[in-house]
OpenMM code with the backbone's topology and positions (N, CA, C; nanometers):
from openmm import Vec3, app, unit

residues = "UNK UNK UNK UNK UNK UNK UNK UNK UNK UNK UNK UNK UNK UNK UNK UNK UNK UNK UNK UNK UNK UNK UNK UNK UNK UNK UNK UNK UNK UNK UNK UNK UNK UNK UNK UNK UNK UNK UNK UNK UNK UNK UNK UNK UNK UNK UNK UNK UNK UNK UNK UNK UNK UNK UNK UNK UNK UNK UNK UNK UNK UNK UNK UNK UNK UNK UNK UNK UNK UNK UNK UNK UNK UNK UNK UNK UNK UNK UNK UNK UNK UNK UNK UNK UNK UNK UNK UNK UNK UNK UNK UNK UNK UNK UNK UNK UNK UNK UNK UNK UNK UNK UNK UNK UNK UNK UNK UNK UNK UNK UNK UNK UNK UNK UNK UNK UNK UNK UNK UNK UNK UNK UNK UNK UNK UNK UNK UNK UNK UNK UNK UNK UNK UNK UNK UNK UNK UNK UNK UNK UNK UNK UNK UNK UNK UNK UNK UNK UNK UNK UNK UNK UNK UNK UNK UNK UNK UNK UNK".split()
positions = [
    Vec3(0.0813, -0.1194, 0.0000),
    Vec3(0.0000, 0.0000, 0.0000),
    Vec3(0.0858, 0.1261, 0.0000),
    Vec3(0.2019, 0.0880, 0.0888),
    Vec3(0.3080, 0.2191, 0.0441),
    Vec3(0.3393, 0.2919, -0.0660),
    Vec3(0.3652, 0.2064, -0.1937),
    Vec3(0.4294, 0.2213, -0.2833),
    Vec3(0.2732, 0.2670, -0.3596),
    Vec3(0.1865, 0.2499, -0.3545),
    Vec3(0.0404, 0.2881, -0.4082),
    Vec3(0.0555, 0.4347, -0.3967),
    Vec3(0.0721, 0.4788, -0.2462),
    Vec3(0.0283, 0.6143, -0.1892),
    Vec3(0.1333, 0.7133, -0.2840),
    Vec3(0.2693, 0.6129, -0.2871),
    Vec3(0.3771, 0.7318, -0.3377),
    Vec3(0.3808, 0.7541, -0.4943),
    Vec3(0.3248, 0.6557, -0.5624),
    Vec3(0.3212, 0.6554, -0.6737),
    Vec3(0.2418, 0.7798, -0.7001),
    Vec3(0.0780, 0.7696, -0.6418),
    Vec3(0.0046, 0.8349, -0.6106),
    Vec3(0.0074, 1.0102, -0.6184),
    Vec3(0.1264, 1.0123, -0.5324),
    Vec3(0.2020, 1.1378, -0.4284),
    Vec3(0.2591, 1.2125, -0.5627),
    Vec3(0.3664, 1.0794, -0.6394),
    Vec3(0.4313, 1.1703, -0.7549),
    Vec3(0.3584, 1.1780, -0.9042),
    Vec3(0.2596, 1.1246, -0.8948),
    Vec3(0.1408, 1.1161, -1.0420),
    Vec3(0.0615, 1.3055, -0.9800),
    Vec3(0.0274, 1.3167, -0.8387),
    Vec3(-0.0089, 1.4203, -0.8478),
    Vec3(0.0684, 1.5561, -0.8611),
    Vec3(0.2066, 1.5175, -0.7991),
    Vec3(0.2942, 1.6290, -0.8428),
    Vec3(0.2999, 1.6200, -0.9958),
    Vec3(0.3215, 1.5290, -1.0820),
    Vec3(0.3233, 1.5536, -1.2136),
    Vec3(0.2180, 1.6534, -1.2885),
    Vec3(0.1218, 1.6244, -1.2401),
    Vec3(0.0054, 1.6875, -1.2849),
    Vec3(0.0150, 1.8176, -1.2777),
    Vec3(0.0441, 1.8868, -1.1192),
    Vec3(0.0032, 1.9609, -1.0897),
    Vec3(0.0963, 2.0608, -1.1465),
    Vec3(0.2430, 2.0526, -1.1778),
    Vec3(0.3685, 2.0728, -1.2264),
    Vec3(0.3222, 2.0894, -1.4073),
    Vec3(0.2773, 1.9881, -1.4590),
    Vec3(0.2414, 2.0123, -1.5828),
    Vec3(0.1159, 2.1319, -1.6143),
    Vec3(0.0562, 2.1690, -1.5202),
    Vec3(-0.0767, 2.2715, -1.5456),
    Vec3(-0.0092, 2.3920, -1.5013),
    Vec3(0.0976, 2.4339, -1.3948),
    Vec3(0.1666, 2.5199, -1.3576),
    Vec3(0.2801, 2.5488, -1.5126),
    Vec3(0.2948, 2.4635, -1.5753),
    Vec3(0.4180, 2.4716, -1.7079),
    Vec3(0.3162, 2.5461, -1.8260),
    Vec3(0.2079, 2.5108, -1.8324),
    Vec3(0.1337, 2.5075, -1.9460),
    Vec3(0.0397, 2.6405, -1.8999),
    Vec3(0.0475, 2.6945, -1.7892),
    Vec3(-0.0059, 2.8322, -1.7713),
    Vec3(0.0781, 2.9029, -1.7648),
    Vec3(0.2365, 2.9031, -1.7199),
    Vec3(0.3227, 2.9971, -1.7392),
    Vec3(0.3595, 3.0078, -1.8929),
    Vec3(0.3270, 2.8746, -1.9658),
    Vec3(0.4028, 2.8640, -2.0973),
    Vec3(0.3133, 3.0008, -2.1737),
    Vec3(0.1583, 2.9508, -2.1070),
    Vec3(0.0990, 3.0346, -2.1877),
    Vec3(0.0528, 3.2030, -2.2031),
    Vec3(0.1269, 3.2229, -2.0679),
    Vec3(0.1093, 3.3683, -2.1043),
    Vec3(0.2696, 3.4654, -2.0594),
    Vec3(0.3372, 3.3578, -2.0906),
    Vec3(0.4770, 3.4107, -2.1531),
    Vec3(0.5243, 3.4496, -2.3074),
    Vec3(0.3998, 3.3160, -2.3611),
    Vec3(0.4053, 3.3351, -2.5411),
    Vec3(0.3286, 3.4989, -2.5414),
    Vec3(0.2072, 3.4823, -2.4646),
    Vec3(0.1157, 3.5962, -2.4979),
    Vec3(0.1600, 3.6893, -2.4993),
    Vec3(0.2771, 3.7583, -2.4014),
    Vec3(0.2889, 3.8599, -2.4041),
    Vec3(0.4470, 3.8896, -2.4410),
    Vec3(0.4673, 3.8153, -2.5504),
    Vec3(0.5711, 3.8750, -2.6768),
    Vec3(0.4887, 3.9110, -2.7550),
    Vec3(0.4053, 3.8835, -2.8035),
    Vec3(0.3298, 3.9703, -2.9104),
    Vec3(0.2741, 4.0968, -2.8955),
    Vec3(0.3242, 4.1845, -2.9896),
    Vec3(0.3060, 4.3323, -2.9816),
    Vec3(0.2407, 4.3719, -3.0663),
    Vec3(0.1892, 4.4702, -3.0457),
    Vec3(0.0515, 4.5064, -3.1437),
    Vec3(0.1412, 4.6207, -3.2749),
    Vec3(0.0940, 4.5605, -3.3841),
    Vec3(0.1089, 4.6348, -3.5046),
    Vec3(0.0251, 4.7793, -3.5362),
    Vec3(0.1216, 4.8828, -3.5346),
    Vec3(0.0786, 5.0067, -3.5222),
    Vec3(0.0331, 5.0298, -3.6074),
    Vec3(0.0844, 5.0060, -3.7487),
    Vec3(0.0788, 5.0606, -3.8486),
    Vec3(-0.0219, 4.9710, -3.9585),
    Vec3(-0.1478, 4.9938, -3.9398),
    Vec3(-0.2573, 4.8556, -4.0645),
    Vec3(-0.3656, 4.9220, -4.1107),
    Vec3(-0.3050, 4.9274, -4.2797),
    Vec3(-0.4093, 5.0507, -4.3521),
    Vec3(-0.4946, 4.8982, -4.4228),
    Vec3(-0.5973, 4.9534, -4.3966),
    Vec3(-0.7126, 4.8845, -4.4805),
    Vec3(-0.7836, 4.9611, -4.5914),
    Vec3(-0.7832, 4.8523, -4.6682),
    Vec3(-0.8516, 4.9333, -4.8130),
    Vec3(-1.0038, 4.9216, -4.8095),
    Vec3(-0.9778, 5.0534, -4.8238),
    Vec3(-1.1847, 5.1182, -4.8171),
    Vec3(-1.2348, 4.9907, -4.9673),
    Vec3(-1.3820, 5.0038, -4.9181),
    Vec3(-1.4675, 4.9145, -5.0530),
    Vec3(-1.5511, 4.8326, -4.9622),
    Vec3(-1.5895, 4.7758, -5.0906),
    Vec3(-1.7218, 4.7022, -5.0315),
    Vec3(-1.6952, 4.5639, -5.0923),
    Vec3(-1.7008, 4.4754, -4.9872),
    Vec3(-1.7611, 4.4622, -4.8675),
    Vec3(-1.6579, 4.5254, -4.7282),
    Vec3(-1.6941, 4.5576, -4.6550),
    Vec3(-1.6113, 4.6179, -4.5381),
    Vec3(-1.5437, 4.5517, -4.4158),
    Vec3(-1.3608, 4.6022, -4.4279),
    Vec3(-1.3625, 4.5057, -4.3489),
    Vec3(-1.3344, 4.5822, -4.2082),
    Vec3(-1.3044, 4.5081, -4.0953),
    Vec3(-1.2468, 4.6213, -3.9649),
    Vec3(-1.1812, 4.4984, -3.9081),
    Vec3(-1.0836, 4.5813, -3.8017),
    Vec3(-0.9687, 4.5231, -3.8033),
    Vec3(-0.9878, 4.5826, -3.6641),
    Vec3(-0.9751, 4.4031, -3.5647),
    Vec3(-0.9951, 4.4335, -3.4096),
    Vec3(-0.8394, 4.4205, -3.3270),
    Vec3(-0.7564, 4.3366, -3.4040),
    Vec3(-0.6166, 4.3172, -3.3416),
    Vec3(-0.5086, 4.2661, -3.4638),
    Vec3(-0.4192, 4.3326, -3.4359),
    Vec3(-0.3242, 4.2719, -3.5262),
    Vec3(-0.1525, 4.2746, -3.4174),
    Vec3(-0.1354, 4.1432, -3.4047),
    Vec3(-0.0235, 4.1322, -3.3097),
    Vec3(0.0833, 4.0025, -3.3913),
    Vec3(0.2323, 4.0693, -3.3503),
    Vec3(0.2994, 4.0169, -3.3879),
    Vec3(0.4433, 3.9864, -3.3017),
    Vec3(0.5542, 3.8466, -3.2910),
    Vec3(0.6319, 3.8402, -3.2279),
    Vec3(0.7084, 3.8888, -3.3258),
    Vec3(0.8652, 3.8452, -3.3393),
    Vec3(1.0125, 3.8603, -3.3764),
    Vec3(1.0139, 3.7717, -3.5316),
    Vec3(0.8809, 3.6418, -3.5042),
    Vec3(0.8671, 3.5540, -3.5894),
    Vec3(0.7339, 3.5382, -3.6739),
    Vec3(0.6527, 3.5636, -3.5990),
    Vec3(0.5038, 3.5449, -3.6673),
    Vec3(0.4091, 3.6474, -3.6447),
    Vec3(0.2914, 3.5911, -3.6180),
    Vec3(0.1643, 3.6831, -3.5924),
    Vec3(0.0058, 3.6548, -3.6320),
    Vec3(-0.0795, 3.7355, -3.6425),
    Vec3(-0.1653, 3.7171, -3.6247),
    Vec3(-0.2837, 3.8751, -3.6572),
    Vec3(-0.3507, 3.8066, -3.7748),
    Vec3(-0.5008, 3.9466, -3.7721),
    Vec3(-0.5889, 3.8943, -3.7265),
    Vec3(-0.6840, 3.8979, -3.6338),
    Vec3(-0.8834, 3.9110, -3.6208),
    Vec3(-0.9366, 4.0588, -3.6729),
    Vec3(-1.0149, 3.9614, -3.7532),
    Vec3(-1.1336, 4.1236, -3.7956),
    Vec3(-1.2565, 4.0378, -3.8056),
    Vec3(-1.3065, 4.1090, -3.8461),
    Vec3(-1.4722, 4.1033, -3.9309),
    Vec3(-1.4570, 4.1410, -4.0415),
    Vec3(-1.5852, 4.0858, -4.1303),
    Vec3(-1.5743, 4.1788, -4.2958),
    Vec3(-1.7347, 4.1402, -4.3270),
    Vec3(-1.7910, 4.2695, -4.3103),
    Vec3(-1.9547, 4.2985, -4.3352),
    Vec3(-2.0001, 4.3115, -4.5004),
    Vec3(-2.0722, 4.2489, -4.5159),
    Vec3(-2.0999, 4.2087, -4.6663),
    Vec3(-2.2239, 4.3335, -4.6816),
    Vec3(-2.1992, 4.4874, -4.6810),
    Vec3(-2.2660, 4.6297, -4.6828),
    Vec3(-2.3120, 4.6680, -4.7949),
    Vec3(-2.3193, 4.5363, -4.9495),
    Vec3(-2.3062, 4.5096, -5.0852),
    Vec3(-2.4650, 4.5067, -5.1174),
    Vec3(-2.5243, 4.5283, -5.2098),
    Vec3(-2.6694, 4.5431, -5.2377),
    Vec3(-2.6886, 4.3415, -5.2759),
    Vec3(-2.5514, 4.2900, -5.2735),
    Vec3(-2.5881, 4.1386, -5.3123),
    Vec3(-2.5115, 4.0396, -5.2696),
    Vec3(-2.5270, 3.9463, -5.3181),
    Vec3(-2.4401, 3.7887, -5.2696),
    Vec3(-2.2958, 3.8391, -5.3345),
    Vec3(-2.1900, 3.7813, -5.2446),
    Vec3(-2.0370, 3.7869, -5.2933),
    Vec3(-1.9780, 3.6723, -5.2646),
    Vec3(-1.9111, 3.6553, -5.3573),
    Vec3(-1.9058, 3.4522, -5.3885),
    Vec3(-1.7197, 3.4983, -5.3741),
    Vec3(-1.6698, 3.3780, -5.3368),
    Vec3(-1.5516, 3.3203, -5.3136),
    Vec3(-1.4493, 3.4697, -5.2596),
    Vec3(-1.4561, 3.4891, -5.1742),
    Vec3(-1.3772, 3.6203, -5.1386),
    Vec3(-1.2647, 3.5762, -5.0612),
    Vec3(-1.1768, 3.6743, -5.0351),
    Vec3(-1.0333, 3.6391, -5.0067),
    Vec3(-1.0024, 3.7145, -4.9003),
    Vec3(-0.9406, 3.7022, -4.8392),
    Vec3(-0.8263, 3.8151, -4.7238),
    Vec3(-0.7140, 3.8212, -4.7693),
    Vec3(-0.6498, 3.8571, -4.8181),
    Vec3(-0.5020, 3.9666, -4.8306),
    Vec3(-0.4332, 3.9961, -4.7625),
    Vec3(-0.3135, 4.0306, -4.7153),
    Vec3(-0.2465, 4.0439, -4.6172),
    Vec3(-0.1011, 4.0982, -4.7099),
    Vec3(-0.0496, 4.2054, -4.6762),
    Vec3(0.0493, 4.2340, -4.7225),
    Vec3(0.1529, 4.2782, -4.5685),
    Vec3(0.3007, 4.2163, -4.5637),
    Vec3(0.2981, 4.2897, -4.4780),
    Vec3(0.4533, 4.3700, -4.5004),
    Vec3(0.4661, 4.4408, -4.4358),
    Vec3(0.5959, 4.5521, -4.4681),
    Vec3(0.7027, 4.5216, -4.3061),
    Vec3(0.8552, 4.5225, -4.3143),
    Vec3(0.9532, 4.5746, -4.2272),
    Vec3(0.9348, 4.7385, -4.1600),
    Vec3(1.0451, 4.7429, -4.0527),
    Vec3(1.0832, 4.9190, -4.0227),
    Vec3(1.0645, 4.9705, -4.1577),
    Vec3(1.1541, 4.8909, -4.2555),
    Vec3(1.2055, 5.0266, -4.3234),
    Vec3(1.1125, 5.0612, -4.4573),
    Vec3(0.9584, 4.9618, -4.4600),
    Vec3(0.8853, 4.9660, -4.5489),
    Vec3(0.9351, 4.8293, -4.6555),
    Vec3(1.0364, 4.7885, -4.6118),
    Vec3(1.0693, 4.6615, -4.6872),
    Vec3(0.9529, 4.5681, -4.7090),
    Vec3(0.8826, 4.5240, -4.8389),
    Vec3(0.8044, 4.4086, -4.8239),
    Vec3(0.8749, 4.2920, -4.8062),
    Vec3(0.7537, 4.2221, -4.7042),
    Vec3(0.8249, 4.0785, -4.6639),
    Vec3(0.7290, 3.9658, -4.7053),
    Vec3(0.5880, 3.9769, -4.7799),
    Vec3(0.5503, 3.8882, -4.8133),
    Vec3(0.3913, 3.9170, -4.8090),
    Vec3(0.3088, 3.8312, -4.8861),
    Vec3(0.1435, 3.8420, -4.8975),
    Vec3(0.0983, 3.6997, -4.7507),
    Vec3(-0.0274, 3.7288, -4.7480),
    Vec3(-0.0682, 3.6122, -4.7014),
    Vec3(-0.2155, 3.6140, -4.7227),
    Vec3(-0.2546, 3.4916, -4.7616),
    Vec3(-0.4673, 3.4995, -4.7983),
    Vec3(-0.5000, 3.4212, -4.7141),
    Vec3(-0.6380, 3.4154, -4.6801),
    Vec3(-0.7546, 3.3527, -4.6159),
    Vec3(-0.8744, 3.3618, -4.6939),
    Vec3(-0.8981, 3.2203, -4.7422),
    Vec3(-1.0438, 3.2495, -4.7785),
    Vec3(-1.1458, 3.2164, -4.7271),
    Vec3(-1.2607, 3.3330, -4.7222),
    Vec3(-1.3537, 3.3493, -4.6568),
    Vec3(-1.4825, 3.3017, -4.6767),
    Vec3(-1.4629, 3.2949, -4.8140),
    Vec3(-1.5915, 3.2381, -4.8960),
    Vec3(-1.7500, 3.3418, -4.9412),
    Vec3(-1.8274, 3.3019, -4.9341),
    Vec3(-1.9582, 3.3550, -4.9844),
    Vec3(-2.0564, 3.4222, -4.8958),
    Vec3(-2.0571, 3.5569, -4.9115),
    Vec3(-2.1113, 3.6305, -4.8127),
    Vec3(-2.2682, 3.6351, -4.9059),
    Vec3(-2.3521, 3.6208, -4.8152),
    Vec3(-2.4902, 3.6669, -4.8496),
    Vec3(-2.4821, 3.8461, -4.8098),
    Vec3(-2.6161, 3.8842, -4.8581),
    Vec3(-2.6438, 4.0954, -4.8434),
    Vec3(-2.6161, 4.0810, -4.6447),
    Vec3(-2.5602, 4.1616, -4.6378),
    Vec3(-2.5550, 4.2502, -4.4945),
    Vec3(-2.5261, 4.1146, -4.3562),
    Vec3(-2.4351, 4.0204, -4.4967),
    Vec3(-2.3535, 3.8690, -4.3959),
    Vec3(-2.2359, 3.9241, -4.2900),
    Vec3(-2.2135, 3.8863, -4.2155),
    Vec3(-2.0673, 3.9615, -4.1137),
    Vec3(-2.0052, 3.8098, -4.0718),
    Vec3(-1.8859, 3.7939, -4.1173),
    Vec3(-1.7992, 3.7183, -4.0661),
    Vec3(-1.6919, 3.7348, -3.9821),
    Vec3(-1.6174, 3.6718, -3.9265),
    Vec3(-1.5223, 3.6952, -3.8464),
    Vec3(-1.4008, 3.6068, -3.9116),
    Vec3(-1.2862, 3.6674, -3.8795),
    Vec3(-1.1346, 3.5964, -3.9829),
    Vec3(-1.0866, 3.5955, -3.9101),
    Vec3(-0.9359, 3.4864, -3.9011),
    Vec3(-0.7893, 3.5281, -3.7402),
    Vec3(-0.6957, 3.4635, -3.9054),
    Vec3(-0.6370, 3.5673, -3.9709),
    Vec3(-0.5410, 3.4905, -4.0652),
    Vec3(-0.4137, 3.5511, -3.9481),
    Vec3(-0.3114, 3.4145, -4.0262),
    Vec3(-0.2148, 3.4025, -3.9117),
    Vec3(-0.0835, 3.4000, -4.0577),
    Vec3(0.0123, 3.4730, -3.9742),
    Vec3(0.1498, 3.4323, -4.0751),
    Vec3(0.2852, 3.4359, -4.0165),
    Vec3(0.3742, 3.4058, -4.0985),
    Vec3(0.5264, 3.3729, -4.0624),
    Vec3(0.6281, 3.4504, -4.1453),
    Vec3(0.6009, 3.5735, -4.1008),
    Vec3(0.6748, 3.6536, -4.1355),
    Vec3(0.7751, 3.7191, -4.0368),
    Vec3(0.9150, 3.7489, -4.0386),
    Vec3(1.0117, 3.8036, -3.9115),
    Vec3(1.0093, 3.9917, -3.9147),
    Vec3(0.9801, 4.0395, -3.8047),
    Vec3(0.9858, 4.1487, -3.7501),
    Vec3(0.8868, 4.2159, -3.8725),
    Vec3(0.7684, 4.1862, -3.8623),
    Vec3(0.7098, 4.2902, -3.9240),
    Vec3(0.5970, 4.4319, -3.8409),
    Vec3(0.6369, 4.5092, -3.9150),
    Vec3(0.6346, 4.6819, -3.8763),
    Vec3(0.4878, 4.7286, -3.9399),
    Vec3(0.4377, 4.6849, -3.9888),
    Vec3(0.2970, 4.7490, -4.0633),
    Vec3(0.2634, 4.6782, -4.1974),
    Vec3(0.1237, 4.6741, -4.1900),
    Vec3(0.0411, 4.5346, -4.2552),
    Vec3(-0.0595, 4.6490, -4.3316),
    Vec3(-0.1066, 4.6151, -4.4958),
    Vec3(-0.2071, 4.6387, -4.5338),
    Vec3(-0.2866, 4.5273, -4.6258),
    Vec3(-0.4271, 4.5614, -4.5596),
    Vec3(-0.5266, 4.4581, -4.5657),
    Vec3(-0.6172, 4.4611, -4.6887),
    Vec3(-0.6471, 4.3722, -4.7436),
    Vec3(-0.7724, 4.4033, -4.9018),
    Vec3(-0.8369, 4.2948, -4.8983),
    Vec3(-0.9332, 4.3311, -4.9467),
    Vec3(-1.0372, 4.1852, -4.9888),
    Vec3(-1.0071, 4.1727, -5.1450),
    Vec3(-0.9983, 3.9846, -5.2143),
    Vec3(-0.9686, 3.9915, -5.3356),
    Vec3(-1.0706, 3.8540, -5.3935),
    Vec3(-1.0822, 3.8691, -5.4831),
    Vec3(-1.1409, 3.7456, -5.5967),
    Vec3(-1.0731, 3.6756, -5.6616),
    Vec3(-0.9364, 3.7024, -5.6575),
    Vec3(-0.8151, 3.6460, -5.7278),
    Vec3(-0.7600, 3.5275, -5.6392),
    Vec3(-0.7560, 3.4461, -5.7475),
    Vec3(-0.7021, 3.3060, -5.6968),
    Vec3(-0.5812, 3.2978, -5.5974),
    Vec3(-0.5736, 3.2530, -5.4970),
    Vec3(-0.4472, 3.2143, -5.3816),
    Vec3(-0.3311, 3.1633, -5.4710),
    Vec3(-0.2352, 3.2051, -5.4713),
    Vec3(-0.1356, 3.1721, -5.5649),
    Vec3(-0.0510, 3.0815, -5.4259),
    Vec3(-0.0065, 2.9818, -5.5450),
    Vec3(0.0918, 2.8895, -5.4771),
    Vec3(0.1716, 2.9159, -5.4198),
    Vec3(0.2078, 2.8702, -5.2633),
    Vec3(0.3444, 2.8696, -5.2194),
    Vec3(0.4215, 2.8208, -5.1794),
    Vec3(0.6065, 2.8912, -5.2043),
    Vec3(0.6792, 2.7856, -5.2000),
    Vec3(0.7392, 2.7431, -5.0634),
    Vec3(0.7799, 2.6912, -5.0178),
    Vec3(0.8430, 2.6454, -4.9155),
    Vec3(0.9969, 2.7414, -4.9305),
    Vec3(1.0081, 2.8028, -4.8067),
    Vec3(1.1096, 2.8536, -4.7691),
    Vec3(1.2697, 2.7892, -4.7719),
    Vec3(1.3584, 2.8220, -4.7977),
    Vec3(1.4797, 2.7311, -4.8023),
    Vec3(1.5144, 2.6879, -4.5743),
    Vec3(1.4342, 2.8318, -4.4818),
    Vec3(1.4490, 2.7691, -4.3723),
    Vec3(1.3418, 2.6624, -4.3414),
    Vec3(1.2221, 2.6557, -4.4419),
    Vec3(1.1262, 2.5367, -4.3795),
    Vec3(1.1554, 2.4302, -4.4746),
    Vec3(1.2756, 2.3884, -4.5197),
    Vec3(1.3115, 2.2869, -4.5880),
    Vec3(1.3480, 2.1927, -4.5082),
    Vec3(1.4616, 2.3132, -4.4310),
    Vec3(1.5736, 2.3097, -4.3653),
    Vec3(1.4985, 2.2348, -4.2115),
    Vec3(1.4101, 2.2737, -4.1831),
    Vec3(1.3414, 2.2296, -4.0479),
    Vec3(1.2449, 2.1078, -4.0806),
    Vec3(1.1438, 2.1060, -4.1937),
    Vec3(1.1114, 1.9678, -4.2481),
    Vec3(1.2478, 1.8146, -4.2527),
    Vec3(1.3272, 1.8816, -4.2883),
    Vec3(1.4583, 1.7671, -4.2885),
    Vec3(1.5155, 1.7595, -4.1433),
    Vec3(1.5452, 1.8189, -4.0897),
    Vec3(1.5502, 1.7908, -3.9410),
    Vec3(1.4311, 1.7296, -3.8376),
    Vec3(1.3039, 1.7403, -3.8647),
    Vec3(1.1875, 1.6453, -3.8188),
    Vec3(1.1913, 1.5807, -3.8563),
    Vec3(1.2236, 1.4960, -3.9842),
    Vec3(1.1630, 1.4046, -4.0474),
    Vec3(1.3367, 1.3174, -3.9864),
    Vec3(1.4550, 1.3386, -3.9930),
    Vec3(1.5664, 1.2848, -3.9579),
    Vec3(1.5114, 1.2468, -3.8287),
    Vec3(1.4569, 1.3266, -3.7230),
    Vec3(1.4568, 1.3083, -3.5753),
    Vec3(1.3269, 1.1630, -3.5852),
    Vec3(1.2203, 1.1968, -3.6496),
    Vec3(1.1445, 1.0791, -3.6296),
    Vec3(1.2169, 0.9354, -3.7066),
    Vec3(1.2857, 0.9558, -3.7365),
    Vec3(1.3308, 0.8271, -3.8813),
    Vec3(1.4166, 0.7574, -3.7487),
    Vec3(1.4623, 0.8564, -3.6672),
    Vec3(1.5547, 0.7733, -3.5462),
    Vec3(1.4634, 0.7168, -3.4585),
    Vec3(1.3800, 0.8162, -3.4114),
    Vec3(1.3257, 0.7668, -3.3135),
    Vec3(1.2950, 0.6251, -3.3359),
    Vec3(1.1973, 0.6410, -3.4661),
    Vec3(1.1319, 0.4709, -3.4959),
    Vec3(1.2126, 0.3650, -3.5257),
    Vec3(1.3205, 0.3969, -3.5400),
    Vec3(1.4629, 0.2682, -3.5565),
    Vec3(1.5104, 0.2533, -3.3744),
    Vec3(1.5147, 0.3420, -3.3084),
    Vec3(1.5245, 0.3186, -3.2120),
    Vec3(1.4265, 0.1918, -3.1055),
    Vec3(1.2777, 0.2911, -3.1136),
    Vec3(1.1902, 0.2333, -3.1134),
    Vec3(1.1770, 0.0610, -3.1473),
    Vec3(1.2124, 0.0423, -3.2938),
    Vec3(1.1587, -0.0869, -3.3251),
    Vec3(1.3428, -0.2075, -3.2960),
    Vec3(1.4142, -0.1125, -3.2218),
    Vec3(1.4734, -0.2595, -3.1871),
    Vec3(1.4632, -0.2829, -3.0862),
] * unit.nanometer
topology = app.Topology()
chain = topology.addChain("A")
for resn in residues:
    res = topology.addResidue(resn, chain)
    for name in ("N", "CA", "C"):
        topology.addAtom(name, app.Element.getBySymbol(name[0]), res)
């Protein structure tokens, strides 16, 4: 019965240790992200507004809405995302599609991207097809290092 209680003893420290990790984890991430000062949105219809736009060193993140204020149905619509460096340098597009708004429809969007140190974002709605993209020479570089780490593990694993 000893060895019950202690097992017991250290299954609840685990626990309690893992919910203490996973609440500090989580609002240590939260608050690297800094809010993007600079996010011009392009007037038109349908309308969009823009409730947060936050970004770390590495990535980020928009929520908006986009109110369909159009006298009609709007079929296959897009989110846009352009975003710019300090120095106005572009660093890249990013889309979300939103799809088919019925008259006076309101949706809500969170497009997310992986872009480093970006300084100011402008936003558009588009009808134009999502163009392909390529894989980065650093997410090559990190695909081949996961895929090496699992190829061990499971050789490890299976002897």
């Amino acid at each position: 019965m000893g060895t019950m209680n202690k097992f017991f003893k250290y299954f609840i420290c685990f626990v309690l240790l893992f919910i203490f990790v996973t609440i500090a984890s989580y609002f240590a991430v939260r608050n690297t992200y800094k809010t993007i000062a600079k996010c011009e949105i392009e007037e038109g219809n349908p309308k969009i507004t823009l409730q947060e736009a936050k970004a770390t060193s590495i990535n980020g993140y928009l929520i908006g809405t986009i109110n369909n204020n159009t006298l009609g149905y709007v079929s296959d619509l897009k989110v846009k995302a352009d975003f710019y460096g300090k120095t106005g340098t572009y660093l890249g597009s990013e889309y979300l599609a939103v799809g088919n708004f019925k008259q006076n429809e309101t949706k809500e969007f969170r497009l997310n991207f992986k872009f480093n140190k970006v300084d100011s974002c402008k936003i558009s709605l588009t009808e134009e097809d999502i163009p392909a993209r390529e894989m980065t020479e650093e997410e090559r570089t990190k695909l081949r290092q996961h895929f090496l780490i699992l190829t061990l593990v499971t050789l490890i694993l299976m002897t």
